[in-house]
C-alpha positions as CSV (number, residue, x, y, z in Angstrom):
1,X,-41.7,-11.9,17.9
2,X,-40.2,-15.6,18.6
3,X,-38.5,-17.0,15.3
4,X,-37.2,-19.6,17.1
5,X,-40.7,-20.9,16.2
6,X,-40.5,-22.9,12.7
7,X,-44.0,-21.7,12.3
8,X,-43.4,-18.0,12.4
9,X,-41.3,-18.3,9.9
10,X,-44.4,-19.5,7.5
11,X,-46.6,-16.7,8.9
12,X,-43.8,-14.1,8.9
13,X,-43.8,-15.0,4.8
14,X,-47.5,-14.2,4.5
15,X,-47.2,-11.3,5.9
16,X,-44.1,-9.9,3.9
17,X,-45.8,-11.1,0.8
18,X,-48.9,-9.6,1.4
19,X,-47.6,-6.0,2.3
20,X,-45.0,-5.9,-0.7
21,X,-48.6,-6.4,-2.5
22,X,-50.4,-3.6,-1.1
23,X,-47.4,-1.5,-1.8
24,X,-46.8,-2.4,-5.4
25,X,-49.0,-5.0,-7.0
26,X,-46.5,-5.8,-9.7
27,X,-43.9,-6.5,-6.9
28,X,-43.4,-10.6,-7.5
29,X,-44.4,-10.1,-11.2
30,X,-41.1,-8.0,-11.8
31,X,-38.9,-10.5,-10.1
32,X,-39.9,-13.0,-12.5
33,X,-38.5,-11.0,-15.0
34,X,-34.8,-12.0,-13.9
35,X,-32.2,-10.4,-12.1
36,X,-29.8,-7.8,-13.3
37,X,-28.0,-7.6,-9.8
38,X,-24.9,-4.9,-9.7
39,X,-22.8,-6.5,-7.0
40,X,-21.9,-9.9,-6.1
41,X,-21.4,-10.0,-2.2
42,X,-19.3,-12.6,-0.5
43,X,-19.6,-13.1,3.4
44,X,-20.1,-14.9,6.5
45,X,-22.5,-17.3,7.2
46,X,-22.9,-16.2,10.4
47,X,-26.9,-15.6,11.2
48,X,-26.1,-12.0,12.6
49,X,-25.0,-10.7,9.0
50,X,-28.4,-9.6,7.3
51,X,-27.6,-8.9,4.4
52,X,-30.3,-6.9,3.3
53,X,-31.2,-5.4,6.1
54,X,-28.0,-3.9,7.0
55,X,-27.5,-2.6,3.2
56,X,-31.4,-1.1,2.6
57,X,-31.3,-3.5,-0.6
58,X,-34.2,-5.7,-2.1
59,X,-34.5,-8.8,-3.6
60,X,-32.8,-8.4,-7.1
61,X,-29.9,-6.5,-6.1
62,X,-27.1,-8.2,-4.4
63,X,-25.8,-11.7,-5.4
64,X,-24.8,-13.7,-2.5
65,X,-22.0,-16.2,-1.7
66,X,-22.1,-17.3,1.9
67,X,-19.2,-19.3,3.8
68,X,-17.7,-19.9,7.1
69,X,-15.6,-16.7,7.6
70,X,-16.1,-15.4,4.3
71,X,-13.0,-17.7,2.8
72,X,-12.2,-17.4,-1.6
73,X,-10.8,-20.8,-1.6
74,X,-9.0,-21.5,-5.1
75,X,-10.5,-25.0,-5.0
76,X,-14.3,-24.3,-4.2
77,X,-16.3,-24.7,-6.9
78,X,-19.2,-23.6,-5.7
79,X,-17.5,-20.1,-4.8
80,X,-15.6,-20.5,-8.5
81,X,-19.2,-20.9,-10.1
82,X,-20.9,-18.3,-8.3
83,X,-18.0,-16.3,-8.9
84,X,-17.9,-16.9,-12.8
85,X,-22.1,-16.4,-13.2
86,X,-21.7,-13.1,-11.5
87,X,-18.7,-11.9,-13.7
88,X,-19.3,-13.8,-17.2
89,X,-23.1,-13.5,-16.9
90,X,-24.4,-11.2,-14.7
91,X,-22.2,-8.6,-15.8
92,X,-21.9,-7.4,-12.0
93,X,-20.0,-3.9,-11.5
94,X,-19.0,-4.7,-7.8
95,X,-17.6,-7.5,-6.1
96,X,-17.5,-7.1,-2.1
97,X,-15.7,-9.3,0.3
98,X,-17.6,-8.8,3.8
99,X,-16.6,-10.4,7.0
100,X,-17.6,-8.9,10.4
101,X,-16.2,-8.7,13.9
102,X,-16.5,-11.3,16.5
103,X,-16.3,-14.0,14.2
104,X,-16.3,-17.5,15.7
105,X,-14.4,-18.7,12.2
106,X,-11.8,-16.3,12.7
107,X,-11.3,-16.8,16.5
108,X,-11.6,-20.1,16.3
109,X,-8.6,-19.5,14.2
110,X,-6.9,-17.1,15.7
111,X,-7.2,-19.6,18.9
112,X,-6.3,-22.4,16.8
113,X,-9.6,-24.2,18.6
114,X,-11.2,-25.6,15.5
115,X,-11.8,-29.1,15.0
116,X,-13.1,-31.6,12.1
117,X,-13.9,-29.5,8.8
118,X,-14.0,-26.2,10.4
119,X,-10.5,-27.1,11.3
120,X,-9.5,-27.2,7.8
121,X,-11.3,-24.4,6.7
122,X,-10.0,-22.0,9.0
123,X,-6.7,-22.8,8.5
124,X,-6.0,-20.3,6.0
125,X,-7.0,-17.9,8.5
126,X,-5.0,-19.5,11.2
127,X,-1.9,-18.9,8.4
128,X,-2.6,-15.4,7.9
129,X,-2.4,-15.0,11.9
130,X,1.1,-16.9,12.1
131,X,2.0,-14.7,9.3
132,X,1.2,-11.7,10.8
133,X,1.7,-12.6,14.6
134,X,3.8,-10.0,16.2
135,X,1.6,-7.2,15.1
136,X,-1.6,-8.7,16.3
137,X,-0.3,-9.5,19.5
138,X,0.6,-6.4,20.4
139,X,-3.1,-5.1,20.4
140,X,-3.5,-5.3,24.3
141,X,-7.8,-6.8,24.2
142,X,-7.8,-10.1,22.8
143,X,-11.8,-9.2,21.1
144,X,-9.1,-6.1,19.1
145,X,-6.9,-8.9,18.4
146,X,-9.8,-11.4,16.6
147,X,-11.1,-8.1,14.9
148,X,-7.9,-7.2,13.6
149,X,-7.3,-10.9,12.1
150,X,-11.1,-10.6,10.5
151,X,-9.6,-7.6,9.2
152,X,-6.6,-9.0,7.8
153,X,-8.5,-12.0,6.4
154,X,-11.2,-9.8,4.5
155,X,-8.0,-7.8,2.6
156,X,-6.6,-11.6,1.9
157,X,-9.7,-13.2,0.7
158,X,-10.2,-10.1,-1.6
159,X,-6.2,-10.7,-3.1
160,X,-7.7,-14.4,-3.5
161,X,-10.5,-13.6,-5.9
162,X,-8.5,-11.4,-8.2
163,X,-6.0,-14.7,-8.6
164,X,-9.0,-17.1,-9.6
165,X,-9.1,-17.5,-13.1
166,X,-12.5,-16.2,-13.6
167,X,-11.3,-12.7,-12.8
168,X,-7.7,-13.1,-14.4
169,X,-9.7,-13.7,-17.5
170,X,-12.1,-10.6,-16.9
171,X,-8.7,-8.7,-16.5
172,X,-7.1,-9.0,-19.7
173,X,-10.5,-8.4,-21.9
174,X,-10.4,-5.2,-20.2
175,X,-13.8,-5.6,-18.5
176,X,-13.9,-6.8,-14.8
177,X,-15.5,-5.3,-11.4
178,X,-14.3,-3.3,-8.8
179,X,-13.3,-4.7,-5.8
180,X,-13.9,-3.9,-2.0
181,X,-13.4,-5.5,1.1
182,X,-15.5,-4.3,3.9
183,X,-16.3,-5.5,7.8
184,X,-19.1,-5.2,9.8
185,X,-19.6,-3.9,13.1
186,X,-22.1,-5.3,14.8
187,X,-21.7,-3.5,17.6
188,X,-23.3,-0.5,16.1
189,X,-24.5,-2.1,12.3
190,X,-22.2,0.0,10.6
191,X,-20.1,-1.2,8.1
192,X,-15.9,-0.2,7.7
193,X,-14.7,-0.4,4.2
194,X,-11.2,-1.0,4.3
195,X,-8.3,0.4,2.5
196,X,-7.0,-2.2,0.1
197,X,-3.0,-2.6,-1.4
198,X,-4.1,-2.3,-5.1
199,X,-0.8,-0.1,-6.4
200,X,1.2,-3.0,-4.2
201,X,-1.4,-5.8,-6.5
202,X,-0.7,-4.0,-9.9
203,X,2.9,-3.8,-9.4
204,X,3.2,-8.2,-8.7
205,X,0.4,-8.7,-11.5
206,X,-2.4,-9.3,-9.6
207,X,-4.7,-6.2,-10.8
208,X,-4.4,-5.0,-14.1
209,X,-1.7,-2.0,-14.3
């Protein structure tokens, strides 16, 4: 099938509409009944990152955030109100950082390449490479390099949300989410959850001891 075609993507609607019908009638009524989503999921914009697909969920279940390399930017308040809905509201149990490998935000970092906005916006990223530069470079591919960085930038960008206030506040009323920071493969679709400092966090004050 050709989504390129703007068409399609009418059609393609139909089609999805009409089978979540057949299978269960009150599909679209439910949904109207509001969402009570467990996780808040925070990722890419990248088109290859299907959310849904690539976690088996439906419509109702994961509340999305979408940027350019998956950044938690202190000063972005769309991220901040997303974040504070999903926490304050929503009551979600799970946050869940997600970035992916070959990543044109993070090598357009890592190869400081950027320009205009993106420029900026990367350049946390870029930091987080300078920061960590020796070890990176000794990866002998440069692709192991880039994945290592989007790596790297998933476990910072997970530190970053448990500094906003939204989630410092969740902390001390003693009822907050879990967090995980995970990376995609999409070489095979499979996803790595990685292991996260959280002793290291509790001891500076980040995470609740």
């Amino acid at each position: 099938m050709h989504y390129h075609n703007y068409k399609n993507l009418l059609q393609n609607n139909l089609e999805w509409a009409e089978e979540k019908l057949k299978q269960d009638p009150t599909y679209f009524d439910n949904l109207t009944k509001g969402q009570k989503p467990p996780f808040l999921f925070i990722g890419c914009s990248d088109s290859r990152m299907p959310l849904n697909s690539f976690t088996k969920t439906e419509p109702g279940e994961l509340f999305i955030h979408r940027n350019v390399a998956n950044q938690v930017s202190l000063t972005d308040m769309n991220l901040l109100a997303v974040l504070e809905y999903a926490v304050e509201a929503l009551k979600v149990q799970h946050i869940v950082i997600c970035g992916h490998y070959f990543c044109g935000g993070v090598a357009a970092a890592y190869k400081d390449s950027a320009t205009g906005v993106v420029e900026s916006w990367v350049n946390p990223i870029r930091e987080i490479y300078l920061q960590n530069r020796a070890a990176i470079d000794a990866i002998e591919e440069e692709d192991d390099r880039i994945n290592k960085l989007a790596e790297l930038n998933v476990v910072a960008q997970v530190r970053n949300i448990c500094n906003t206030s939204v989630m410092q506040r969740a902390f001390r009323a003693g009822s907050y989410p879990s967090v995980h920071g995970w990376v995609l493969d999409i070489r095979v679709g499979r996803i790595k959850e990685l292991e996260l400092p959280l002793e290291e966090w509790r001891e500076l004050g980040i995470l609740p001891a």
